[in-house]
N, CA, C and O of each residue as an XYZ file, in Angstrom:
712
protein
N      33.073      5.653    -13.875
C      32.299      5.861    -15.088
C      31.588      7.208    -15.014
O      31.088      7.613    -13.965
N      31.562      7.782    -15.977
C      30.600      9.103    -16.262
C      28.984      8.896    -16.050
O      28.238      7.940    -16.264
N      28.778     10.209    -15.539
C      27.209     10.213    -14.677
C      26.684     11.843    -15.632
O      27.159     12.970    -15.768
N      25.724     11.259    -16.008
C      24.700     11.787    -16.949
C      23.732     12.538    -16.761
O      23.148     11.885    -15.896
N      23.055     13.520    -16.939
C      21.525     13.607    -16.836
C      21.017     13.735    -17.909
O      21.785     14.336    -18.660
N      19.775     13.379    -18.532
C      18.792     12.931    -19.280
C      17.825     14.345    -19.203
O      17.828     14.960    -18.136
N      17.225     14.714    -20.030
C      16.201     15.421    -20.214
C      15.650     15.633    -21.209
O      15.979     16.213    -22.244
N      14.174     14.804    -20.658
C      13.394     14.338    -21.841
C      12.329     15.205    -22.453
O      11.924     16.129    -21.747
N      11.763     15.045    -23.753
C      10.996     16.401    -24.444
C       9.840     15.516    -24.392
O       9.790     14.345    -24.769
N       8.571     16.490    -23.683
C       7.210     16.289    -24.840
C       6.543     14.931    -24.317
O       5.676     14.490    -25.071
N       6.782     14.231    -23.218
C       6.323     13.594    -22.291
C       5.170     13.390    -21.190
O       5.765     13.631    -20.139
N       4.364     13.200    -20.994
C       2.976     13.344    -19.654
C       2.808     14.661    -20.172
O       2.991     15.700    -19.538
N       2.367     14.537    -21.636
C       1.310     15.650    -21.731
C       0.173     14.857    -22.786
O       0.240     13.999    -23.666
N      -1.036     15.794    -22.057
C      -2.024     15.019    -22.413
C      -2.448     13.105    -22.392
O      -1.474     12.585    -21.847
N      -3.200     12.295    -22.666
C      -3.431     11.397    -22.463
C      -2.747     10.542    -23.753
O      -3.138      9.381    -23.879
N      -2.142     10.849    -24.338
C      -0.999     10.289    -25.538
C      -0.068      9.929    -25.406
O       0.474      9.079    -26.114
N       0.615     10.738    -23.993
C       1.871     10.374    -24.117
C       2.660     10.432    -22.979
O       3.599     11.198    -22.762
N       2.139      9.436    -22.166
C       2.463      9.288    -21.156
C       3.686      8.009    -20.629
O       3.749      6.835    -20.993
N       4.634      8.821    -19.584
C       5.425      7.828    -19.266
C       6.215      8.271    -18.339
O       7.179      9.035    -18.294
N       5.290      7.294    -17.204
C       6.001      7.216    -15.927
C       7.199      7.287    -15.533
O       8.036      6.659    -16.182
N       7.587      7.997    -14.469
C       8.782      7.444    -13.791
C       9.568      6.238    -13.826
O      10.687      6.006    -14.284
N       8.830      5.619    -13.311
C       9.182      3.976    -13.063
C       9.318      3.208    -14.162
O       9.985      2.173    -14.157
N       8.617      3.713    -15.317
C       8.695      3.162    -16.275
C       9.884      3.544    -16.884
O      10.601      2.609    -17.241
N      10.404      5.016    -17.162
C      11.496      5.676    -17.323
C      12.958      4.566    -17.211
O      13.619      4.002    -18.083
N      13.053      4.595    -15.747
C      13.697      4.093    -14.832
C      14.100      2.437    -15.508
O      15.209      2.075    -15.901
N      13.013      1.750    -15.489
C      12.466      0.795    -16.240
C      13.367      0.576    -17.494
O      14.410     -0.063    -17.363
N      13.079      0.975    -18.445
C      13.319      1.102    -19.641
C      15.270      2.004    -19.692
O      16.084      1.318    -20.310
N      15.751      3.157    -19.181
C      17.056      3.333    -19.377
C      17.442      2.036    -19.003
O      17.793      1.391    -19.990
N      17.525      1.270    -17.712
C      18.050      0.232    -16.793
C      18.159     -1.030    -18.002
O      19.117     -1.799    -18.074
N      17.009     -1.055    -18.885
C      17.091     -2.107    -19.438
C      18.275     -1.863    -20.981
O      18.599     -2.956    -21.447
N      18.627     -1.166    -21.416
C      19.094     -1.014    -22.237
C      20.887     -0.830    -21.961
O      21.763     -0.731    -22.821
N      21.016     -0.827    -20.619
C      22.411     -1.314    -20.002
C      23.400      0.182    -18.828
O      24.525      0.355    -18.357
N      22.098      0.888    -18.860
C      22.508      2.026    -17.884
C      22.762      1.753    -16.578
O      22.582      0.537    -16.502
N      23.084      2.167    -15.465
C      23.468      2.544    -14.284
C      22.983      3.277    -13.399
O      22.342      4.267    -13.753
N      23.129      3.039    -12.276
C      22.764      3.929    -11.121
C      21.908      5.102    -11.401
O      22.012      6.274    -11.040
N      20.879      4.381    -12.268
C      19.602      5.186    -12.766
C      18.561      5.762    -11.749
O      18.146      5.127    -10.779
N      18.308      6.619    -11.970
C      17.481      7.549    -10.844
C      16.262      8.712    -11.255
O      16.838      9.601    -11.882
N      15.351      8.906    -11.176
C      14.448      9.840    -11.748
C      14.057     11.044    -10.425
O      14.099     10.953     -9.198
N      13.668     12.173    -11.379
C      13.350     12.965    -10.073
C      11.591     13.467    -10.708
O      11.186     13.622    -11.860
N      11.132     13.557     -9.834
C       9.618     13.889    -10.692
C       9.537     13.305    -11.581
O      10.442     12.611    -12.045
N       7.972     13.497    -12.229
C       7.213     13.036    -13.358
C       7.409     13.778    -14.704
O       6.751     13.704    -15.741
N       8.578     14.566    -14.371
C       8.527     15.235    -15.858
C       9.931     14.893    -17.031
O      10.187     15.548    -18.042
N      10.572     13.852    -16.583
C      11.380     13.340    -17.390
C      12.947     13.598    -16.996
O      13.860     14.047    -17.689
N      12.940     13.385    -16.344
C      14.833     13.899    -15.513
C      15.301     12.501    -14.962
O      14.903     11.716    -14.101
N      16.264     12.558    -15.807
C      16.815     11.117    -14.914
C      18.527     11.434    -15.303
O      19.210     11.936    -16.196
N      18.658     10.802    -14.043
C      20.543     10.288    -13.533
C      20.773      9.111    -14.068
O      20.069      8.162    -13.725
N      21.864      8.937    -15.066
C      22.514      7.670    -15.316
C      23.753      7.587    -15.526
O      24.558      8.505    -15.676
N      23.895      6.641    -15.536
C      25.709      6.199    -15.707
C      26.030      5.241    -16.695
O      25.339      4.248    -16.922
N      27.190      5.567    -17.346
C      27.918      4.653    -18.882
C      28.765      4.726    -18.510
O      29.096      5.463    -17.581
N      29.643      3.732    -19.306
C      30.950      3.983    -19.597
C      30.813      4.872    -21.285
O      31.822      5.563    -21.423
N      30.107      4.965    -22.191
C      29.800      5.699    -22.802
C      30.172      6.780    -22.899
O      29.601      7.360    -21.975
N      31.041      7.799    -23.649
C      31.599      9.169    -23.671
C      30.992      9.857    -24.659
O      31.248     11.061    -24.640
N      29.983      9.342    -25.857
C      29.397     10.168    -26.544
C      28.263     10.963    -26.525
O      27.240     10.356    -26.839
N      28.165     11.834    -26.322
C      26.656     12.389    -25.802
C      25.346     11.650    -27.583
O      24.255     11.087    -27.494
N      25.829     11.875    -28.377
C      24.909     11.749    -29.391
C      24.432     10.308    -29.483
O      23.334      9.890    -29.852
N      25.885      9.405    -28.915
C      25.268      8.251    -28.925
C      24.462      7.701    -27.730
O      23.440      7.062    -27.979
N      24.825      7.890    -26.515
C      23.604      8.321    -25.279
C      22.276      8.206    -25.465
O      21.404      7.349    -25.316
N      22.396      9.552    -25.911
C      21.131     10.335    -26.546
C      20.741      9.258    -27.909
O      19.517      9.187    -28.012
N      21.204      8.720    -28.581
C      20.516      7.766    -29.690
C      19.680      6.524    -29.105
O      18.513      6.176    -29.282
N      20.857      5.928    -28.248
C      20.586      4.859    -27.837
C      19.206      5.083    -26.840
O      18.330      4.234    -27.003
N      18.885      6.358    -25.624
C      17.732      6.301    -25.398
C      16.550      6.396    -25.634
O      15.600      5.903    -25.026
N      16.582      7.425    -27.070
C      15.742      7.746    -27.997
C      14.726      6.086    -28.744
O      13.530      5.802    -28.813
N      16.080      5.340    -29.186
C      15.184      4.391    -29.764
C      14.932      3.399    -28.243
O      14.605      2.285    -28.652
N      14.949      3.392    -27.387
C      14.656      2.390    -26.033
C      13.526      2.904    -25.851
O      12.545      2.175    -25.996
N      13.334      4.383    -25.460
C      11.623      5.142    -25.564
C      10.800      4.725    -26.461
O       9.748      4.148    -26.187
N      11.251      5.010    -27.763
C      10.107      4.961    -29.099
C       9.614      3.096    -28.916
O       8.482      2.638    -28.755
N      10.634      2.529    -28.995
C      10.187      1.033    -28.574
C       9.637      0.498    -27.484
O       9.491     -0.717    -27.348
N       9.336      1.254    -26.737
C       8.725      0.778    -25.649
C       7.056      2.074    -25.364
O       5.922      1.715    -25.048
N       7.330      2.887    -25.512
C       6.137      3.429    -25.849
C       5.550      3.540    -27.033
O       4.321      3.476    -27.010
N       6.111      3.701    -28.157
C       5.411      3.615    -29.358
C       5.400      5.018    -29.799
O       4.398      5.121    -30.506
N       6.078      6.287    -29.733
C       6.178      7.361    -30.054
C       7.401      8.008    -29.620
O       8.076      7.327    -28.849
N       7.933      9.346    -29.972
C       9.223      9.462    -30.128
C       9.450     10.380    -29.074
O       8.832     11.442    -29.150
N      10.359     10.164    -27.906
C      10.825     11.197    -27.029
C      12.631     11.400    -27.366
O      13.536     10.571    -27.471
N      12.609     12.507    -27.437
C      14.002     13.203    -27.953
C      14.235     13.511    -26.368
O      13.394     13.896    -25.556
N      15.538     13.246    -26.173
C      16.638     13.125    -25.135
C      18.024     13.921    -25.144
O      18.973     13.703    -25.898
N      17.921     15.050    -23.977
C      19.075     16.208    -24.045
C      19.836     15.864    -22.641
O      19.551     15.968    -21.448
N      21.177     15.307    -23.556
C      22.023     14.696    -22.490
C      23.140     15.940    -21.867
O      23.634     16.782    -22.616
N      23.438     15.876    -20.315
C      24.464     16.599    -20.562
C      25.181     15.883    -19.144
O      24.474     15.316    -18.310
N      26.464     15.980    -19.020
C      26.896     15.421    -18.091
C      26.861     16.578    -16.571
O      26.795     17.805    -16.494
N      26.941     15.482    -15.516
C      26.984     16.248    -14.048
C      27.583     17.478    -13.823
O      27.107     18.378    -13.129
N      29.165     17.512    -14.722
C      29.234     18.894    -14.724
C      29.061     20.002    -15.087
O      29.149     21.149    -14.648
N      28.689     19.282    -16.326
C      27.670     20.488    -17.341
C      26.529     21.252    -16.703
O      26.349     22.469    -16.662
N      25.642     20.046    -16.107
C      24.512     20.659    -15.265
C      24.863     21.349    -14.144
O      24.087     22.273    -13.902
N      25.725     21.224    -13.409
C      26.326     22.387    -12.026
C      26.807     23.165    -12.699
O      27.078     24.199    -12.088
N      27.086     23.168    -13.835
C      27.470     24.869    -14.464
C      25.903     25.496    -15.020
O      25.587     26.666    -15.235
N      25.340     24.626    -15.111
C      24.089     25.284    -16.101
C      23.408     26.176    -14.700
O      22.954     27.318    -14.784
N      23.481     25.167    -13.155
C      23.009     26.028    -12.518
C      23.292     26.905    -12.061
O      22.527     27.829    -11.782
N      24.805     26.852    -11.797
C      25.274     27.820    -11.285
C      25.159     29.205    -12.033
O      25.168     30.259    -11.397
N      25.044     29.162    -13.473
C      24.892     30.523    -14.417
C      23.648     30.632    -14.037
O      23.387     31.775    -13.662
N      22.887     29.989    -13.992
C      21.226     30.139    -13.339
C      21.231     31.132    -12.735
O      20.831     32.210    -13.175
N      21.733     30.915    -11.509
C      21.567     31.590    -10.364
C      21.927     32.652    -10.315
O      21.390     33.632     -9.800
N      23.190     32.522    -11.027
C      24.205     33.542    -11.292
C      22.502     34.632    -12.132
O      22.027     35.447    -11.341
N      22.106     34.588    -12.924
C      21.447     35.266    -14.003
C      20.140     35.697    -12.721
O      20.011     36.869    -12.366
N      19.675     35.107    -12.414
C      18.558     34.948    -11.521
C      19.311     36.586    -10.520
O      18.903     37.743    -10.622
N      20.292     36.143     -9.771
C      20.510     37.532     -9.260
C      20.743     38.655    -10.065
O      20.349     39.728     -9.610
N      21.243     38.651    -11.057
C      21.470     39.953    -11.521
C      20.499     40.509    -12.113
O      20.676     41.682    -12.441
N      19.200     39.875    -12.433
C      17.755     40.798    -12.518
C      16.594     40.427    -11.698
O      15.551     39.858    -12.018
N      17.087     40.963    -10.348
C      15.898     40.568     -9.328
C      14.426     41.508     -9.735
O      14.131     42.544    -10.331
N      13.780     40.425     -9.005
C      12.021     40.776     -9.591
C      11.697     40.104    -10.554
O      10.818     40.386    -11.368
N      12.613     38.839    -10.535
C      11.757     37.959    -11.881
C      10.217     36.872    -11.790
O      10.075     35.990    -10.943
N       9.524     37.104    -12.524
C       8.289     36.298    -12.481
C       8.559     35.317    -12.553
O       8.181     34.617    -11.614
N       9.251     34.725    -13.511
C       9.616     33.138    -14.027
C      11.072     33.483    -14.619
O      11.505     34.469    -15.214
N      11.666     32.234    -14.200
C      13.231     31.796    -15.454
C      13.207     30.686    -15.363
O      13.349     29.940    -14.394
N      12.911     30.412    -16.998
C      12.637     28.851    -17.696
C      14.188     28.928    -18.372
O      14.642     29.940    -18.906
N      14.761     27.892    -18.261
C      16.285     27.168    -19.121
C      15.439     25.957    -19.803
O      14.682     25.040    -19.483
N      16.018     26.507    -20.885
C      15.683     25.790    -22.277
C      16.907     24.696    -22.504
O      17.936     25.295    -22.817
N      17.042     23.616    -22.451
C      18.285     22.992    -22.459
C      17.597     22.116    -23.870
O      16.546     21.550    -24.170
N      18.975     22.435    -24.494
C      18.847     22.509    -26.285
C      19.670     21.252    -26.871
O      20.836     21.310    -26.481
N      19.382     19.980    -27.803
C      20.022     19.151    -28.443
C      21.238     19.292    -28.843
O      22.178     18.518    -28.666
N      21.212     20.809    -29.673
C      22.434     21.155    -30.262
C      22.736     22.789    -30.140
O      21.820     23.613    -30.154
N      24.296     23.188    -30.004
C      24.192     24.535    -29.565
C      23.288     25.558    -31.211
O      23.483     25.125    -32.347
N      22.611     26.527    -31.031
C      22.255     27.263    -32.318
C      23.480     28.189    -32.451
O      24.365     28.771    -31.824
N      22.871     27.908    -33.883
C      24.101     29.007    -34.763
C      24.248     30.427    -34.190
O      23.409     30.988    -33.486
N      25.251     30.854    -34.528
C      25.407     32.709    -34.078
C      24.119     33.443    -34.662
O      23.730     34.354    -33.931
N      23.400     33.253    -35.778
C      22.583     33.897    -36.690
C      20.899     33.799    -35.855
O      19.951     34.576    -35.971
N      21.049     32.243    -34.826
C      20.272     31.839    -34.549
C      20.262     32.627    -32.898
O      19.329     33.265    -32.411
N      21.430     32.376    -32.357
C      21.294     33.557    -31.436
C      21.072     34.629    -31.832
O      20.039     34.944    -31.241
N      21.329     35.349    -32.394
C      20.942     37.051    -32.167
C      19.755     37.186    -32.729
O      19.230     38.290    -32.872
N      19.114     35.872    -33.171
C      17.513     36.034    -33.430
C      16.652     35.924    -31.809
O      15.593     36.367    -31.366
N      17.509     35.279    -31.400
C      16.603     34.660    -30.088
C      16.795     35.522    -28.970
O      15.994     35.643    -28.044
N      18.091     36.230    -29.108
C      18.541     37.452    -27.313
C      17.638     38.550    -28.306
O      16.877     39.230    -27.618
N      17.578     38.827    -29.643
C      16.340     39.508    -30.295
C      15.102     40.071    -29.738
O      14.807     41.248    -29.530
N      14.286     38.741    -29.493
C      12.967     39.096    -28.897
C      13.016     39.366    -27.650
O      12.394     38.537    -26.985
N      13.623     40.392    -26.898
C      13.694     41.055    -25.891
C      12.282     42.034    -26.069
O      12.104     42.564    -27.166
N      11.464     42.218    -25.159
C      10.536     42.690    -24.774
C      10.186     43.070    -23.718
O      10.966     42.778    -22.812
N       8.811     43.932    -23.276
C       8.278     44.211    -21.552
C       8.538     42.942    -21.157
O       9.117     43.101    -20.082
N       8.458     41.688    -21.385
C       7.480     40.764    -20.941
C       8.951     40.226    -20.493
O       9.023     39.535    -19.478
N      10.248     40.566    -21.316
C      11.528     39.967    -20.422
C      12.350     39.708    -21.766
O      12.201     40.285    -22.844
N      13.372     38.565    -21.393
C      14.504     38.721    -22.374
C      15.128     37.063    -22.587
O      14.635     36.171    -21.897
N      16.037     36.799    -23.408
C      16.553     35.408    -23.800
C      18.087     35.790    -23.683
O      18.745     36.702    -24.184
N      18.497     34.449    -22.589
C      20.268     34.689    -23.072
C      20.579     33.651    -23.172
O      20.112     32.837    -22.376
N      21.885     33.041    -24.613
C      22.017     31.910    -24.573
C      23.421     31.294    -24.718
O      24.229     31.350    -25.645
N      23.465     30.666    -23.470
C      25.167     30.455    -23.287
C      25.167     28.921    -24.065
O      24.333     28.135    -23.614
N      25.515     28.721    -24.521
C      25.731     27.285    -25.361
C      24.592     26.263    -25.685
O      23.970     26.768    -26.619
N      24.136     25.293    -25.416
C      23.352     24.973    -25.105
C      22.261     24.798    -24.334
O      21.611     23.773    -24.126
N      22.113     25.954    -23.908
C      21.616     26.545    -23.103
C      20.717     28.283    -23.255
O      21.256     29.321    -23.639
N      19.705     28.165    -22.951
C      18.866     29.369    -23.246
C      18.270     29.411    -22.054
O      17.906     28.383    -21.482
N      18.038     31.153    -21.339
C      17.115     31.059    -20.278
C      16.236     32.318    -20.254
O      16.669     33.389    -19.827
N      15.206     32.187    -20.643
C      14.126     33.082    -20.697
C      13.991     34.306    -19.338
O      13.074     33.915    -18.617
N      14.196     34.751    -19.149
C      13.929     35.693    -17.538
C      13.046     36.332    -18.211
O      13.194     36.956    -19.262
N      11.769     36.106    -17.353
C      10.474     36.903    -17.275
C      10.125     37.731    -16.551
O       9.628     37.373    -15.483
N      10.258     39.241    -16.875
C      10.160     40.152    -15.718
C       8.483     40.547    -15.462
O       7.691     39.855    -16.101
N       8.008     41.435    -14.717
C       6.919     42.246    -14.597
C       6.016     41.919    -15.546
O       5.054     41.181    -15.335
N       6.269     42.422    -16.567
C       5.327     42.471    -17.929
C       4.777     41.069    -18.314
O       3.699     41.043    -18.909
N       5.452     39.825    -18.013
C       5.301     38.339    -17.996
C       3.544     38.133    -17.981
O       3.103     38.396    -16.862
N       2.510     37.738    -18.936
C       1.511     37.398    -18.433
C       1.557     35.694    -18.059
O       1.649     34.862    -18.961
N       1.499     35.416    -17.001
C       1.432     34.026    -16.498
C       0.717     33.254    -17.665
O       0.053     33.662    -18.617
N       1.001     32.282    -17.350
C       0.202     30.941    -18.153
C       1.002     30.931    -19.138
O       0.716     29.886    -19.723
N       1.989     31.531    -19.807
C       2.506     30.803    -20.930
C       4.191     30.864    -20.616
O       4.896     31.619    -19.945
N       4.480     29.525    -21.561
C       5.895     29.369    -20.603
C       6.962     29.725    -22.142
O       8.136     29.361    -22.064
N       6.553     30.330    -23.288
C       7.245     31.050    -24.420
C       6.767     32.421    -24.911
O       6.615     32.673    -26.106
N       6.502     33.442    -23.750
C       6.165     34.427    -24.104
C       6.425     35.315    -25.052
O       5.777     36.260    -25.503
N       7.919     34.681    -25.389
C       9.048     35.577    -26.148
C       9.089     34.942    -27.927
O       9.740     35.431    -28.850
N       8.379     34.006    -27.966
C       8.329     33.340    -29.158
C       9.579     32.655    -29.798
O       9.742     32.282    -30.960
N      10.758     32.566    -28.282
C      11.765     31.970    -28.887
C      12.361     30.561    -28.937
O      13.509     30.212    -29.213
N      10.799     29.517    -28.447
C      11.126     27.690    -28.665
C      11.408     27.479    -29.981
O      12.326     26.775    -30.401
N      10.544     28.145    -30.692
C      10.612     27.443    -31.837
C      12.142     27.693    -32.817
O      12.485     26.988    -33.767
N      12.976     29.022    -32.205
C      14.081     29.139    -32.523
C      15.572     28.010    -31.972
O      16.728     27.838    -32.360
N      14.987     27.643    -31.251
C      15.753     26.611    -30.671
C      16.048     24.997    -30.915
O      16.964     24.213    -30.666
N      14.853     24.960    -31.494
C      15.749     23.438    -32.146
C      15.152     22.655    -31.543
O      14.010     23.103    -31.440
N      15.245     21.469    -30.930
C      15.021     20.436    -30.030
C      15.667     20.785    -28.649
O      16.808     20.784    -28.187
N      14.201     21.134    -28.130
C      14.598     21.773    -26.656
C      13.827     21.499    -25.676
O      12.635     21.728    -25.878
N      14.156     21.024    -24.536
C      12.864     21.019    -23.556
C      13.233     22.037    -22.526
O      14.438     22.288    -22.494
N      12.566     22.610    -21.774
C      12.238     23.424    -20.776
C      12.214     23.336    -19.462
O      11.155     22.739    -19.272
N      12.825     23.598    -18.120
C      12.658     23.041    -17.046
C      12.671     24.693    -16.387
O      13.050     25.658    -17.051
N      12.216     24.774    -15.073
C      12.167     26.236    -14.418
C      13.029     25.990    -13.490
O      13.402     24.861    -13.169
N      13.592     27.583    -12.747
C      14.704     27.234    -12.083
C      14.921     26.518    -10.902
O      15.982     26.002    -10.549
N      13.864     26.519    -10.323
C      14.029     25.332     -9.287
C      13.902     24.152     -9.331
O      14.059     23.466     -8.321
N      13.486     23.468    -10.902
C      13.633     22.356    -11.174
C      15.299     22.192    -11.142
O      15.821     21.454    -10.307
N      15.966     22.825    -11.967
C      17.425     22.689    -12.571
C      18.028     23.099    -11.106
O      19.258     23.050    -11.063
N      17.581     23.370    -10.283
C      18.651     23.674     -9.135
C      18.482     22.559     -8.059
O      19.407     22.089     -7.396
N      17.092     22.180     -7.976
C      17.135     21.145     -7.214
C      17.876     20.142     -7.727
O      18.684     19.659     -6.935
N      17.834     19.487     -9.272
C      18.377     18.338     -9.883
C      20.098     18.483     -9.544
O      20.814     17.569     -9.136
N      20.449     19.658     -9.789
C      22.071     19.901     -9.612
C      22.516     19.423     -8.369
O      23.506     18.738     -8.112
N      21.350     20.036     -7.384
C      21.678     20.154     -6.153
C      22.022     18.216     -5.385
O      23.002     17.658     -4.894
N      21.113     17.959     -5.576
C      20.533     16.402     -5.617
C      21.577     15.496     -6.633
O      21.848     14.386     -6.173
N      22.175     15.818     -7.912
C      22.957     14.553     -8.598
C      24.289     15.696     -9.311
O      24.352     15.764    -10.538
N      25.014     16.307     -8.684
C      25.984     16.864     -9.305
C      26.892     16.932     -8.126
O      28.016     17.421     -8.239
């Protein structure tokens, strides 16, 4: 059977909207998943279907969240090999502009339009640049980067339904379930 990863939006922030690991874990397991697994508190989990649709995946966990917490977490599915490619371009990107402050991968619901890319590799600035291979966007923050904010470039909101992970999140997860 096909092995999944999960990545959830907009989760353990603030005192609203919180939801554990275990609870995570909890809740995919109950709705008929597999060899379910979480890594940290920030919404990453391993599962398994016989399931081949990503949208329906992604539906089916969407309403298992909202029903069990009471508010809506949007869910960006991609399979094991998807994610060892996502890291491997990671890395791949990561070397070819050494001296980076931060590289956040934006892993996106749905790929954006062409119109929507060249808005988003667009806001290239001091502060760094956006490249976006499919579903997939990764911010590289050079020098100019002022810490503390993780959209310097103003390009989430071009993206759609997206959550954010940094690169050693996405490399450990690859590393660990791919």
């Amino acid at each position: 059977m096909p092995t999944y990863v999960a990545f959830l939006r907009a989760i353990n922030l603030g005192p609203n909207r919180k939801f554990p690991k275990d609870d995570i874990r909890r809740v995919v397991e109950s709705v008929g998943f597999t060899g379910v697994e979480t890594h940290i508190n920030t919404g990453n989990v391993r599962l398994t279907t016989s399931l081949r649709s990503r949208p329906k995946i992604e539906g089916l966990l969407e309403r298992a969240f909202a029903a069990d917490r009471g508010f809506d977490v949007p869910a960006i599915v991609f399979t094991t090999g998807e994610l060892a490619e996502i890291a491997r371009e990671a890395a791949e990107l990561n070397a070819q502009h050494p001296g980076l402050e931060r590289h956040y991968v934006y892993l996106m619901k749905d790929e954006p339009s062409p119109e929507a890319v060249e808005r988003i590799t667009g806001l290239a600035s001091a502060e760094g640049e956006m490249v976006v291979r499919g579903r997939v966007a990764h911010a590289l923050l050079g020098p100019g980067y002022q810490a503390g904010s993780v959209d310097p470039l103003g390009a989430a909101k071009l993206l759609g339904v997206a959550t954010n992970r940094n690169l050693n999140v996405v490399t450990t997860i690859a590393e660990k379930w791919c």
